[in-house]
Backbone as CSV, one residue per row, in Angstrom:
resi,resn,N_x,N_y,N_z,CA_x,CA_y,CA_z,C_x,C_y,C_z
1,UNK,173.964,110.817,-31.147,174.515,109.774,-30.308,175.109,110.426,-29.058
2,UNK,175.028,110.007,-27.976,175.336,110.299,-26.328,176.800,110.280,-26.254
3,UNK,177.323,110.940,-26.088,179.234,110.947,-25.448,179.277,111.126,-23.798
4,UNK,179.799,110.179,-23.837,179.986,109.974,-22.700,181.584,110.102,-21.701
5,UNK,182.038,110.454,-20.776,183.116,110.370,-20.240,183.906,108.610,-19.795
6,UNK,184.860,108.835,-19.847,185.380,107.402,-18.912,184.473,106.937,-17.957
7,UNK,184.407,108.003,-17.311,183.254,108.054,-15.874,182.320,107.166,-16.181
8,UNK,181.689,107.272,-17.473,180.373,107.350,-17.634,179.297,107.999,-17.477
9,UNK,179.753,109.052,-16.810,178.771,110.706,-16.723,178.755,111.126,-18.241
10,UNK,177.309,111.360,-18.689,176.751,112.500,-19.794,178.490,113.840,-19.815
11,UNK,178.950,113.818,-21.368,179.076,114.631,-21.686,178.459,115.713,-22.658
12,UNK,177.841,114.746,-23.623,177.084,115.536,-24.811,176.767,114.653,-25.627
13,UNK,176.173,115.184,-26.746,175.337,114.671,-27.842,176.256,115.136,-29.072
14,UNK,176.260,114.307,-29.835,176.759,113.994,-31.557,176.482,115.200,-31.810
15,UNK,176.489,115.906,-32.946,176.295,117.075,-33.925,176.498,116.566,-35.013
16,UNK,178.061,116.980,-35.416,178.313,116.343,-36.845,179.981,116.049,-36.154
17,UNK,180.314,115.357,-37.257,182.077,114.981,-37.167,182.559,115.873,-38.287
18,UNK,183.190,116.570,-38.125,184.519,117.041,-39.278,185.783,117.186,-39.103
19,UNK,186.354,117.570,-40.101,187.828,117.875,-39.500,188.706,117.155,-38.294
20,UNK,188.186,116.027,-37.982,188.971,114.943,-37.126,188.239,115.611,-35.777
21,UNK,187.001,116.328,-35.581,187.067,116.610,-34.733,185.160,116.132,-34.396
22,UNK,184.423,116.037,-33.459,183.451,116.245,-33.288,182.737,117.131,-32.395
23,UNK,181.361,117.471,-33.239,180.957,119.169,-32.526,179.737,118.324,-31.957
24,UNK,180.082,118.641,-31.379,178.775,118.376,-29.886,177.281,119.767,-29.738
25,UNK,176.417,118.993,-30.058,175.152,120.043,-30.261,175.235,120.905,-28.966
26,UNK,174.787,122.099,-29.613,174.515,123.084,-28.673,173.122,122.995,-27.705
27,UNK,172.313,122.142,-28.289,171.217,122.119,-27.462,171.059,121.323,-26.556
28,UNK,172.677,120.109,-26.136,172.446,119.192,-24.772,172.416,119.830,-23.925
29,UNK,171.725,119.372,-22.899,171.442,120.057,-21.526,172.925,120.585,-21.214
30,UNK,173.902,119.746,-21.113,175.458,120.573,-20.725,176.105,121.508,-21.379
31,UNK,175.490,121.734,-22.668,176.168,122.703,-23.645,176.150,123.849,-23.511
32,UNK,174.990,124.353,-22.616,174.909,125.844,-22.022,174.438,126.685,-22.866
33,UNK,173.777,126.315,-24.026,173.495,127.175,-25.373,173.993,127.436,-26.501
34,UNK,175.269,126.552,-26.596,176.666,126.796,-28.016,177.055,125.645,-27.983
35,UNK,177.670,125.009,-29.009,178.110,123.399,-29.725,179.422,123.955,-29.223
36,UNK,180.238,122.674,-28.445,181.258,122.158,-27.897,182.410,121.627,-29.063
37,UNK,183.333,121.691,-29.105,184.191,120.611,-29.997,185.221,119.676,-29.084
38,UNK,185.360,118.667,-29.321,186.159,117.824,-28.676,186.735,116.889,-30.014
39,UNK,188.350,116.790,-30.009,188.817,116.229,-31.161,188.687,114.393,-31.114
40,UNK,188.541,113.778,-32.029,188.108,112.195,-32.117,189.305,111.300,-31.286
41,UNK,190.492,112.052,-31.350,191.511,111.633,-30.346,191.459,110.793,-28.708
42,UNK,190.329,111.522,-28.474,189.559,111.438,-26.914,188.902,110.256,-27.080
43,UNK,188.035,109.847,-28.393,187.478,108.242,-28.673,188.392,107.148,-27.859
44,UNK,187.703,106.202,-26.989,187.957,105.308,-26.638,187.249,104.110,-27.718
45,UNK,186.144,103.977,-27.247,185.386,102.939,-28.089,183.940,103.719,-28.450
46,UNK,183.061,103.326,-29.478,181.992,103.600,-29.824,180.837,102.048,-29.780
47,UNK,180.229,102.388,-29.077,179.569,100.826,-29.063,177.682,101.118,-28.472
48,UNK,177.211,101.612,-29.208,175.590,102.710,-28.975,175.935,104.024,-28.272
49,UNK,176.885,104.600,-27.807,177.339,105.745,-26.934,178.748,105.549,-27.638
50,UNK,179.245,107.105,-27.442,180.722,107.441,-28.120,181.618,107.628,-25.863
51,UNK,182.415,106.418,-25.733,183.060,106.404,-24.554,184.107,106.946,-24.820
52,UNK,184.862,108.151,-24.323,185.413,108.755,-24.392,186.788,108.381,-23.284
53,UNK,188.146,108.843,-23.679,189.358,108.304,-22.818,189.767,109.232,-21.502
54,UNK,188.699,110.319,-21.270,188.473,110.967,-20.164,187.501,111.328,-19.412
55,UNK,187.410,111.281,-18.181,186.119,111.367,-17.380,185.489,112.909,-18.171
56,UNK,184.506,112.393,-17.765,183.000,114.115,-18.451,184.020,115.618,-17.451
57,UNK,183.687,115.197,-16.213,184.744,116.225,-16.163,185.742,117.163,-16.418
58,UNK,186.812,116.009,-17.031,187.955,116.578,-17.667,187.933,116.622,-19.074
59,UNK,186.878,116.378,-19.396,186.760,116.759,-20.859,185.717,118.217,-21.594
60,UNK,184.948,118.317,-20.431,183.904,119.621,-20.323,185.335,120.678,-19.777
61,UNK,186.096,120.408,-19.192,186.812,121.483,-18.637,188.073,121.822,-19.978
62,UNK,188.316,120.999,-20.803,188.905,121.018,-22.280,188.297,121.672,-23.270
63,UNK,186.969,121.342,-23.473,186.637,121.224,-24.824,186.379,122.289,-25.262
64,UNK,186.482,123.722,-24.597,186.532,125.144,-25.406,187.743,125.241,-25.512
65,UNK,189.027,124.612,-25.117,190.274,125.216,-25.382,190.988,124.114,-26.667
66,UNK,190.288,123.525,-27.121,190.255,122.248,-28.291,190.112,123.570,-29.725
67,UNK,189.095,123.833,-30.018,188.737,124.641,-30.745,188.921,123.371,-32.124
68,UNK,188.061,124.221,-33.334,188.564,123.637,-34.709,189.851,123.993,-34.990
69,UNK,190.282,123.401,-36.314,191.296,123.740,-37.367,190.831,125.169,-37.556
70,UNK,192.121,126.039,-37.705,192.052,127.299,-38.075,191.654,127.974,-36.651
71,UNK,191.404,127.723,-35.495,191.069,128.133,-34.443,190.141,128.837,-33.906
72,UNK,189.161,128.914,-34.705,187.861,129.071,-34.408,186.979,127.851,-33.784
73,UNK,186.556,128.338,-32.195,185.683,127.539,-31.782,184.294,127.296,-32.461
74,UNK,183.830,128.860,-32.837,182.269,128.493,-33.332,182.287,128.535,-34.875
75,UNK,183.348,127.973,-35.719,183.617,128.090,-37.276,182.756,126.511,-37.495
């Protein structure tokens, strides 16, 4: 499923959900080659696309400093 910013600019694609958090596949075009995490907190609404409560921007400029539980980004 597509995540999207407030904006509505492409942030990423679904992976899996765990840990209250969701990992964003490594293979969307924005991912750069490694799965993203951004915590479910950021959910605005889900309605065919996951709309997120911050523009793509400010959420690509977050989402390596999010990390999982235990603080591993790529765990």
């Amino acid at each position: 499923m597509e995540v999207v910013g407030a904006d509505g600019a492409h942030v990423g694609t679904v992976d899996t959900v765990e840990d209250g958090t969701i990992v964003l596949a490594g293979t969307d075009r924005d991912a750069g080659g490694r799965p993203h995490v951004i915590p479910i907190a950021w959910i605005g609404t889900v309605d065919g696309k996951v709309l997120l409560t911050k523009p793509a921007a400010e959420a690509k400029a977050q989402w390596d400093r999010v990390g999982r539980p235990g603080g591993d980004p790529k765990r």
